[in-house]
C-alpha positions as CSV (number, residue, x, y, z in Angstrom):
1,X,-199.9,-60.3,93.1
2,X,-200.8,-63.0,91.0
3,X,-204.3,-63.1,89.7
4,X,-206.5,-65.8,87.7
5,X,-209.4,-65.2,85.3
6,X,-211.6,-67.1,83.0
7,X,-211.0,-67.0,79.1
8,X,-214.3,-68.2,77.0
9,X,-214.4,-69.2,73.5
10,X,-218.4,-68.4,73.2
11,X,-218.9,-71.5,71.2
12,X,-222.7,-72.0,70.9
13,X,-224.4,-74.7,68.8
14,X,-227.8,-76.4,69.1
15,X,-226.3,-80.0,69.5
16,X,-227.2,-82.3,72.3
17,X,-225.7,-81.5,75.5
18,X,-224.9,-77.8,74.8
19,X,-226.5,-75.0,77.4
20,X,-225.5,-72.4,74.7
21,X,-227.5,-73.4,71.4
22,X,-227.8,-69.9,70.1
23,X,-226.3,-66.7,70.2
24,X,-228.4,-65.4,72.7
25,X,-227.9,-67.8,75.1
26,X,-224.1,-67.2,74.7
27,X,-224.5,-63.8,75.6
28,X,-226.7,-64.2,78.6
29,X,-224.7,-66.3,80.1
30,X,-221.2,-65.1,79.4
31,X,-222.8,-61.8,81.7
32,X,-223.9,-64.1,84.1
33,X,-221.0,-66.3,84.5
34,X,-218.7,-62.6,85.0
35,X,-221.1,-61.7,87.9
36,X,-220.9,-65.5,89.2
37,X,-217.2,-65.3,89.0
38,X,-216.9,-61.7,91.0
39,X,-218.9,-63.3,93.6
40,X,-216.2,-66.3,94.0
41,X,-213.3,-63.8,94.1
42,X,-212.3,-64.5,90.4
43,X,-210.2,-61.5,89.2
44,X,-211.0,-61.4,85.8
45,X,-213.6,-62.4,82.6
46,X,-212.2,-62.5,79.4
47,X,-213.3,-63.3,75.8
48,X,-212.3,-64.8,72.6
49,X,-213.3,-63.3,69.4
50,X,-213.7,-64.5,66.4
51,X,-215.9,-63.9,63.0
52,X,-217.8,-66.0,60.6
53,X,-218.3,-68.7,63.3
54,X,-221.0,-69.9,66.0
55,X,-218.3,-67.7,68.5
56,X,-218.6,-64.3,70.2
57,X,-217.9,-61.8,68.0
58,X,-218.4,-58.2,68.3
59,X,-216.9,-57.5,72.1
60,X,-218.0,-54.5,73.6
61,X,-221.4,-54.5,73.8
62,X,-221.2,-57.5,76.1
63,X,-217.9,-56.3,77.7
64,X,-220.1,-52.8,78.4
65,X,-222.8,-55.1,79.7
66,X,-220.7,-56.8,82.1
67,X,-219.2,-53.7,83.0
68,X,-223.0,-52.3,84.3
69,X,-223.4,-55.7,86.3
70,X,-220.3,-56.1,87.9
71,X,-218.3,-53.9,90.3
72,X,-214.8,-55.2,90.5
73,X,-213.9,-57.8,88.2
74,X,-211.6,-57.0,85.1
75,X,-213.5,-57.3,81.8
76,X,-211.5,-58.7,78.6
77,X,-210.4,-59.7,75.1
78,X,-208.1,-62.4,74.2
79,X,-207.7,-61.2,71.3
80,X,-209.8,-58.9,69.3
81,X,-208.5,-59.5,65.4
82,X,-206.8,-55.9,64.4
83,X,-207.4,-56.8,60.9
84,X,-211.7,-56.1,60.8
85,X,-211.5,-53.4,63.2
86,X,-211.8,-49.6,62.1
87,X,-209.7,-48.4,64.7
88,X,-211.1,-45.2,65.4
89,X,-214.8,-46.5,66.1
90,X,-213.1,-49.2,68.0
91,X,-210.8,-46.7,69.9
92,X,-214.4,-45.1,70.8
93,X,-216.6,-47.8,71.7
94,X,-213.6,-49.0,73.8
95,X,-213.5,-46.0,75.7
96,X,-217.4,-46.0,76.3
97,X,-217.4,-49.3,78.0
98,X,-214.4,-48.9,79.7
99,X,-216.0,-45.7,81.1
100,X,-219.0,-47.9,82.2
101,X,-216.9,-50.7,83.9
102,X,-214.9,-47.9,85.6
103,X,-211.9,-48.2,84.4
104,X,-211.8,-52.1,84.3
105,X,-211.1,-52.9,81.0
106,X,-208.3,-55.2,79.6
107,X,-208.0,-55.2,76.1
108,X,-206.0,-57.8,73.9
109,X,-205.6,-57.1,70.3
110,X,-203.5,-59.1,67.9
111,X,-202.9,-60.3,64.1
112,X,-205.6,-62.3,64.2
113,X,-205.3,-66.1,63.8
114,X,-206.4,-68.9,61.4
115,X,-210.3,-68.4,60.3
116,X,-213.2,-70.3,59.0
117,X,-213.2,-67.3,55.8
118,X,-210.9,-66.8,53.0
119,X,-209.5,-63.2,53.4
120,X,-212.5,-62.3,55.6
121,X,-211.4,-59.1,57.0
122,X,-211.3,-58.5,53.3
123,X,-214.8,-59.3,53.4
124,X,-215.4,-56.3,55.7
125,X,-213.9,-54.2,53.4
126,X,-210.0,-53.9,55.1
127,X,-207.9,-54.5,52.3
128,X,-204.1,-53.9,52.7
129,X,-202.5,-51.4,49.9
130,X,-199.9,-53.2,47.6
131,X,-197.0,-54.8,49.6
132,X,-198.6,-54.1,53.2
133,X,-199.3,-57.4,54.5
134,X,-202.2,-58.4,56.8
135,X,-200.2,-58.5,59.9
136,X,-198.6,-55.2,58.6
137,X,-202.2,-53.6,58.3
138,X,-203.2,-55.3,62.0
139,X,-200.1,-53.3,63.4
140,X,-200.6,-50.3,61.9
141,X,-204.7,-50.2,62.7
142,X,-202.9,-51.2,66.4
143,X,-201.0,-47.8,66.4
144,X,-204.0,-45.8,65.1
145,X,-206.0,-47.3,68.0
146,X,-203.8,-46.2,70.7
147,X,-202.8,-43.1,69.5
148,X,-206.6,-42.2,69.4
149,X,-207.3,-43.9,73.1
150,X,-204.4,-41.6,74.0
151,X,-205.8,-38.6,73.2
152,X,-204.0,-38.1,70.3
153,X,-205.6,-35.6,67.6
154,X,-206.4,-37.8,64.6
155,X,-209.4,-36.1,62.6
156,X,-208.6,-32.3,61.1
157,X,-211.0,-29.8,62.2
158,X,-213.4,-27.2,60.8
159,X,-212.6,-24.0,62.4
160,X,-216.0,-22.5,61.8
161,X,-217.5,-25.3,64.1
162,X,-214.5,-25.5,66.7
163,X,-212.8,-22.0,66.6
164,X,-209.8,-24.2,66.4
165,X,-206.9,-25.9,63.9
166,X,-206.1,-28.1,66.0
167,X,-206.6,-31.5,65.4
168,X,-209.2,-33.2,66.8
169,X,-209.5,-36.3,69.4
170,X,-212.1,-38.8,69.7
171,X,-214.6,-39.2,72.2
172,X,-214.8,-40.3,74.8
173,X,-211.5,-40.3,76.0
174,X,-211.3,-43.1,79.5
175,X,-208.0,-42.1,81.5
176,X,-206.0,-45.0,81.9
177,X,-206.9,-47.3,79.1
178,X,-204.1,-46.8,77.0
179,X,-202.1,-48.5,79.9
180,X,-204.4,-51.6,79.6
181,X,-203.7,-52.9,76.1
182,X,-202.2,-55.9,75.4
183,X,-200.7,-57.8,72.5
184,X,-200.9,-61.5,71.8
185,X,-198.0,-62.8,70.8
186,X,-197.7,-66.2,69.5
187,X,-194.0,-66.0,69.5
188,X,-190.9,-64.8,71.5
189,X,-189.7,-62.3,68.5
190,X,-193.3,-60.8,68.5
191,X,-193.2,-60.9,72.2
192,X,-190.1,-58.8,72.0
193,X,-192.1,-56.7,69.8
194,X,-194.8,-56.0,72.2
195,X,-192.4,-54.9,74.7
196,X,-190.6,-52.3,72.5
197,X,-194.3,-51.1,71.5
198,X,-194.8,-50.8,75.2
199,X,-197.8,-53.1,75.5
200,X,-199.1,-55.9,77.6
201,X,-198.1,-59.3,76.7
202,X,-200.8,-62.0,76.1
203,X,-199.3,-65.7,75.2
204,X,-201.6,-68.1,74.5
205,X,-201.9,-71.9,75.2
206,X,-199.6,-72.3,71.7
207,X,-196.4,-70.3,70.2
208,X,-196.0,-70.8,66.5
209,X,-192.3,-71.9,67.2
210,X,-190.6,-75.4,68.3
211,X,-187.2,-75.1,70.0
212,X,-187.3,-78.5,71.5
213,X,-187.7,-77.8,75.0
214,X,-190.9,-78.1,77.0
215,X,-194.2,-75.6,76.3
216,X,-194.2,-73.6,79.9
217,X,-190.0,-73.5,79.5
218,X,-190.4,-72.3,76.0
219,X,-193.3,-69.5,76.9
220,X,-191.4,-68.4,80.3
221,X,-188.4,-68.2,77.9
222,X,-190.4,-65.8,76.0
223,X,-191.9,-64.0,79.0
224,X,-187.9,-63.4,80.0
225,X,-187.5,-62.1,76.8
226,X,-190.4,-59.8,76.6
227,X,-189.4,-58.6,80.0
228,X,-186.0,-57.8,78.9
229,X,-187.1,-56.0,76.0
230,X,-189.3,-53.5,78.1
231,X,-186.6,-52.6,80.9
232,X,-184.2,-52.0,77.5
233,X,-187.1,-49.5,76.1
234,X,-186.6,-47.8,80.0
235,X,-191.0,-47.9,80.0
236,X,-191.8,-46.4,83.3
237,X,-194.8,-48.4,84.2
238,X,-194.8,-52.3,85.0
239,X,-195.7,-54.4,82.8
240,X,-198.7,-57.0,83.0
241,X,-198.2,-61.0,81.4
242,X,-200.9,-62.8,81.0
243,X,-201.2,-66.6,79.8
244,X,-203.6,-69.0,79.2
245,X,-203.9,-72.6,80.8
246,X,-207.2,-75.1,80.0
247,X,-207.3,-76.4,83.7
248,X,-210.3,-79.1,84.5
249,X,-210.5,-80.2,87.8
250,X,-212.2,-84.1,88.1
251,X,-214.6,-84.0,91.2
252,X,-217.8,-85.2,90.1
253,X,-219.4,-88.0,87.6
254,X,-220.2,-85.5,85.4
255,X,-216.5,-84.2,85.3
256,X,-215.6,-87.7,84.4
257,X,-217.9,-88.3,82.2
258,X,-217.0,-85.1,80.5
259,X,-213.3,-85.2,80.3
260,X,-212.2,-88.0,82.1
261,X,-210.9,-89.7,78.8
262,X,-208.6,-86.4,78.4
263,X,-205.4,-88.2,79.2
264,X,-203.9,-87.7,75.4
265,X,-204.3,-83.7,76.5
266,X,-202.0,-84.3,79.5
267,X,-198.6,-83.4,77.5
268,X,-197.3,-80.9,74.9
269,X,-198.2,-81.3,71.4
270,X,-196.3,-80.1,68.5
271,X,-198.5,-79.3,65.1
272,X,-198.7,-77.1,62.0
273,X,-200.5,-73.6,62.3
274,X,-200.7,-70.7,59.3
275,X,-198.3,-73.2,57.4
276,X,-195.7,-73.4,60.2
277,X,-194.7,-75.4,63.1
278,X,-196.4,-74.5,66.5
279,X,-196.3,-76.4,70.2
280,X,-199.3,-76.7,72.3
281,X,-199.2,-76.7,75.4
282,X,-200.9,-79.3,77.9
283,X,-204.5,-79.4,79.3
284,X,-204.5,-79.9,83.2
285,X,-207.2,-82.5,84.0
286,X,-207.5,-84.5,86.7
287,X,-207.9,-84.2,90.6
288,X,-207.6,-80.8,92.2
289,X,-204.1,-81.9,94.6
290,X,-202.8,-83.1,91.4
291,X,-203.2,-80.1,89.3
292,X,-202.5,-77.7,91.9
293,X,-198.8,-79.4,92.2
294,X,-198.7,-79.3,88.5
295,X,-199.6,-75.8,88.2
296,X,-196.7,-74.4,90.8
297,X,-194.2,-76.8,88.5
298,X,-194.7,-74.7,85.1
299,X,-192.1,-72.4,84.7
300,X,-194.9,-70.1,82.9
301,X,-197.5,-70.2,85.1
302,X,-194.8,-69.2,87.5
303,X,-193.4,-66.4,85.7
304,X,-197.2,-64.4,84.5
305,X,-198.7,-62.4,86.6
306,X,-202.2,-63.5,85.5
307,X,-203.3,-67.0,84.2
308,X,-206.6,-66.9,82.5
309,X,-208.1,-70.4,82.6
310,X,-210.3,-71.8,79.1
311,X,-213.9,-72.7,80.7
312,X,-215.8,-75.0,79.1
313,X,-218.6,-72.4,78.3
314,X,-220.9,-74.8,76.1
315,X,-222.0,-76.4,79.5
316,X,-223.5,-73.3,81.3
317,X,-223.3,-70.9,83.7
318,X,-223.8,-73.2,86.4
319,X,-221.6,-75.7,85.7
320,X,-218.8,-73.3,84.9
321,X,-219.6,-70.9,88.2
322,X,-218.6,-74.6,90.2
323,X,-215.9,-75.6,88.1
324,X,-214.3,-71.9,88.8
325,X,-215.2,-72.6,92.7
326,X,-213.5,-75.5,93.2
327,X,-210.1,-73.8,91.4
328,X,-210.3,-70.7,93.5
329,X,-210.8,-73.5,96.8
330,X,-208.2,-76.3,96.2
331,X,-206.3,-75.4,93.0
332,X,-205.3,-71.5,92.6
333,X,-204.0,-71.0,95.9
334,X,-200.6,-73.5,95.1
335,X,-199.8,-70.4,92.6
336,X,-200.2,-67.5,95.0
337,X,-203.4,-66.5,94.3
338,X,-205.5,-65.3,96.9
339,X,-209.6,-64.5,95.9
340,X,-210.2,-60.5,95.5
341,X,-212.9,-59.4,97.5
342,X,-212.9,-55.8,96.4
């Protein structure tokens, strides 16, 4: 079953032409736009997160709010930074609003990516010990998290409170979620890695590698791979691959006037990211017949089970809610997907 959600960046800024000039308006309407897109059929809402920046930013207050308004649409990260987290009030709150949502969460955690701060999760007080790197300390945190969301006993006990030595869990404890995280991996070694970990894999819209070949060959090469990794770790459970596609349907003057002039999008672009070579892939802009055709082409979009399409949140709810209509009608169903009425 292949299933499509929207990923937001929560960008908010009072400059002209932006529905989302302050936080709270951000937050309003990232709840409304998840109940808007349950009532399309839209199988998931996901969000970015990101610190020091006019972004969301702390997830699960708003993933628990959506969770309260909404009855069957997945709620989710992409991806929460490992390195600022403490992962045991993380492993709690996580379990708290994926006990509200019933069951619906979808986590992605990762390394974290390039920020506005120098060494801000240092800044939150998360400094690695000598000769642990950063993305060694976002792995380990990783472990802690789902060790904890596991049920695994993390905290020693005092036996004249519990009658116990046994170690203690944390609560809440939400059946399931440990089966729900996922790990964004902006490469096809760390993809690999996920798999042996026996997590999710979220790839992104850019891999910090350059073989030559096209972007959805390259990530669908990396899907193969993660793939092959998990049946090798003999994981019991199915998997879950999620990617990311910005997708922007032309079918109004307002579209046009938008992103009409997105042509230089309309191919892969090769850059420099964290002091190494990346490729980005394409934005898919144009008319819905055209996209649609393009969309069943990429070898990526072919081989995920879920594509979770970059909306445009700094235009509103309303705008969004229309732009995620006319997908699900003329542009989703050329990949298999079919709307999820409950």
């Amino acid at each position: 079953m292949k299933r499509i959600g929207f990923l937001s960046f929560g960008h908010y800024q009072a400059i002209p032409g932006s529905r989302t000039r302050n936080a709270s308006d951000v937050l309003l309407q990232s709840i409304e736009l998840a109940v808007a897109a349950e009532e399309i059929g839209i199988d998931g809402a996901y969000f970015r997160v990101h610190h020091f920046a006019k972004q969301l930013a702390s997830p699960f207050p708003l993933l628990s709010a959506i969770g309260a308004r909404t009855s069957r649409i997945e709620i989710g990260t992409g991806v929460i930074d490992m390195r600022y987290e403490n992962a045991l009030y993380m492993a709690e709150e996580a379990a708290a609003a994926d006990l509200i949502s019933g069951g619906r969460l979808q986590l992605g955690v990762s390394r974290g990516s390039p920020e506005p701060a120098m060494n801000g999760a240092r800044t939150f007080g998360y400094v690695p010990p000598e000769g642990v790197t950063d993305a060694d300390l976002a792995r380990a945190k990783t472990e802690l998290f789902r060790a904890a969301i596991a049920g695994a006993g993390v905290a020693e006990p005092n036996p004249q409170m519990t009658g116990s030595y046994e170690p203690l869990a944390i609560e809440p404890q939400s059946p399931g979620l440990a089966d729900r995280i996922w790990w964004g991996a902006g490469s096809r070694a760390t993809g690999q890695w996920a798999a042996e970990q026996g997590m999710n894999l979220m790839s992104s819209t850019l891999l910090t590698e350059d073989t030559g070949v096209p972007f959805d060959q390259l990530q669908a090469e990396q899907i193969a791979m993660y793939r092959a990794a998990w049946a090798e770790q003999g994981w019991e459970r199915t998997p879950r691959v999620s990617i990311s596609r910005s997708v922007i349907p032309i079918t109004t003057d307002e579209d046009r006037a938008y992103f009409g002039a997105r042509s230089s999008e309309s191919q892969d672009q090769v850059g420099y990211i964290d002091g190494g070579i990346a490729r980005f892939g394409k934005s898919y802009t144009g008319e819905p017949d055209q996209i649609a055709a393009e969309l069943a082409a990429d070898a990526a979009v072919q081989a995920a089970d879920t594509v979770l399409l970059t909306v445009p949140n700094q235009l509103g709810v309303e705008y969004n809610a229309r732009l995620l209509q006319t997908i699900a009608d003329h542009v989703a169903p050329a990949i298999g997907w079919t709307p999820n009425r409950g």
